[in-house]
C-alpha positions in Angstrom: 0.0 0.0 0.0 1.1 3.7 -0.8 1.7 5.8 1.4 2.9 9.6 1.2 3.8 12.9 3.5 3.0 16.1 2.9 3.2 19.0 5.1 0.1 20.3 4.7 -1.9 17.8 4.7 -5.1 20.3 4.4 -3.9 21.2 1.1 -5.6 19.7 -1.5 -3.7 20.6 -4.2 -0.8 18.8 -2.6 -3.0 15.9 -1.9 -3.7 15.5 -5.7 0.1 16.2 -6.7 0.8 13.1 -4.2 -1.6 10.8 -5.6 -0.8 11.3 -9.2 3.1 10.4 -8.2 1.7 7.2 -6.8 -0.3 6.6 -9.4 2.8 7.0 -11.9 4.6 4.6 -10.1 1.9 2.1 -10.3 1.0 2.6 -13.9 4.7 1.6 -14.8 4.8 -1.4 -13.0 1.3 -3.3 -14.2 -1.6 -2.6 -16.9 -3.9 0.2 -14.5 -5.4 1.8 -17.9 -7.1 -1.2 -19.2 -10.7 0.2 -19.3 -11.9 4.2 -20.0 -12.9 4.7 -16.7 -9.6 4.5 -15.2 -8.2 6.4 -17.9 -10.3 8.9 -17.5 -10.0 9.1 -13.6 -6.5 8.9 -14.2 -6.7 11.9 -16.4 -9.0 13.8 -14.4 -6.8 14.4 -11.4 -4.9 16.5 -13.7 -6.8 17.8 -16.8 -10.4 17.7 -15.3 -10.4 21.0 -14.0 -8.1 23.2 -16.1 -9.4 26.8 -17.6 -7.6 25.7 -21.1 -7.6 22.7 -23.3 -4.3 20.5 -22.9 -4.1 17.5 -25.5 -2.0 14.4 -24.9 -1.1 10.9 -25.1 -0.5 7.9 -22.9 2.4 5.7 -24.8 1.8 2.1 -23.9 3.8 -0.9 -24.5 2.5 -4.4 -25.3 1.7 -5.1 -22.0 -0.5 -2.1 -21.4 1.9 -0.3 -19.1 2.8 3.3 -19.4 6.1 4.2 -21.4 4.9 8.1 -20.8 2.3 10.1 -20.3 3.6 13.2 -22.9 1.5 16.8 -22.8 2.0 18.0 -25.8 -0.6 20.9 -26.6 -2.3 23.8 -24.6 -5.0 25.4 -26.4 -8.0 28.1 -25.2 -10.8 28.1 -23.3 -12.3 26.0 -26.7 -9.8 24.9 -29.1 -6.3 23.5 -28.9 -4.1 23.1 -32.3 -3.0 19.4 -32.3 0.0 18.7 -34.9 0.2 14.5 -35.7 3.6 15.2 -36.9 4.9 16.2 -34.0 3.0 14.1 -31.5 3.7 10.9 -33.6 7.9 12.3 -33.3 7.4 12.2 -29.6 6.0 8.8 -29.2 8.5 7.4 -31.3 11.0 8.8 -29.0 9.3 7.6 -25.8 10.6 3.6 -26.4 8.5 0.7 -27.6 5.3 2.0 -28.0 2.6 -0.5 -28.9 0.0 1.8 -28.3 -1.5 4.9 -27.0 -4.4 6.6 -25.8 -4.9 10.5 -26.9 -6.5 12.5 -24.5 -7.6 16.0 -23.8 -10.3 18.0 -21.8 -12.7 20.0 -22.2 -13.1 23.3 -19.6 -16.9 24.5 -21.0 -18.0 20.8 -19.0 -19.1 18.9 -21.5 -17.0 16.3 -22.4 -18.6 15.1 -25.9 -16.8 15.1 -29.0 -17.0 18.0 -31.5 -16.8 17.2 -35.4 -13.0 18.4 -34.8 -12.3 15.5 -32.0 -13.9 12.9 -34.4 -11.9 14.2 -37.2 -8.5 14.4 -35.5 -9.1 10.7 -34.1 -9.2 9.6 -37.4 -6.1 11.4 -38.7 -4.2 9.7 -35.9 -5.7 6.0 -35.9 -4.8 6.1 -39.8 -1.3 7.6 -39.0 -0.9 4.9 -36.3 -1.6 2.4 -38.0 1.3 3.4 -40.6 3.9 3.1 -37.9 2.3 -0.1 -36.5 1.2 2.2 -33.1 -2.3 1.2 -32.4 -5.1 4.1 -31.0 -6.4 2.4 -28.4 -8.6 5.2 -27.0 -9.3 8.9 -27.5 -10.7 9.7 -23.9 -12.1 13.6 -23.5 -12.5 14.4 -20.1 -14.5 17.7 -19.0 -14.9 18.9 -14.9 -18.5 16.9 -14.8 -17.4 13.8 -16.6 -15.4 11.8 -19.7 -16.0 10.8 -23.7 -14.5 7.4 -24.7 -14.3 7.0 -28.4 -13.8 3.3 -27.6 -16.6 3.2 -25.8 -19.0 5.1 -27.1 -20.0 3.7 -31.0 -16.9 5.2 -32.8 -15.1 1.8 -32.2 -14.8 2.2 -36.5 -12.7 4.9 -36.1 -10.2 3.0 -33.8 -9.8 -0.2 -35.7 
């Protein structure tokens, strides 16, 4: 069991910085992000509540464990630019990525996908799949909630 100090432990902020170090720890050592939800909890502790949109991806390896968890964009309030080219560089330098899990938030609350979202998840499933990295998620996740392409009826666009 994990255990951490902190001292304040009234802080919540700290409290939150604390448990997402555990959690790293314990993503690298076993397969934690096998379903949505815990991606999306996972996520939430840091992207759930953020005034801007940040876009990201989780770089797995075969066995489902995290190679890195790499922040790559920060947008506005309602749009962040995503670049393939560049995110695909950094996964490719993050080790033997199998597959990974993009991921960003959205601050307005609602966490369903725009016509944007479901056109950028394309782009990078069909990129993926040229460099034999497989998109095993796209998981949005908003202050009240989260959007799992995977789970959701756009399985097509991840296969």
């Amino acid at each position: 069991m994990a255990c951490f100090h902190t001292n304040n432990p009234n802080n919540p902020d700290l409290i939150v910085k604390e448990a997402i170090k555990i959690l790293y720890g314990q993503l690298r050592k076993k397969p934690i992000l096998n379903t949505s939800k815990r991606v999306a909890n996972f996520l939430w502790l840091k992207y759930g509540k953020l005034d801007f949109e940040q876009f990201g991806v989780l770089a797995l390896n075969s066995k489902l464990q995290l190679l890195e968890e790499i922040s790559l964009f920060r947008g506005t309030v309602d749009q962040c630019p995503v670049y393939p080219k560049e995110l695909f560089r950094k996964l490719l330098l993050s080790g033997p990525v199998r597959g990974f899990i993009a991921y960003h938030n959205h601050p307005g609350g609602k966490a369903n996908p725009s016509s944007i979202d479901i056109e950028m998840t394309k782009r990078l499933r069909m990129a993926g799949d040229l460099l034999d990295m497989q998109l095993l998620d796209h998981v949005i996740v908003s202050e009240t909630g989260y959007y799992s392409f995977a789970d959701d009826g756009h399985k097509a666009l991840l296969k």
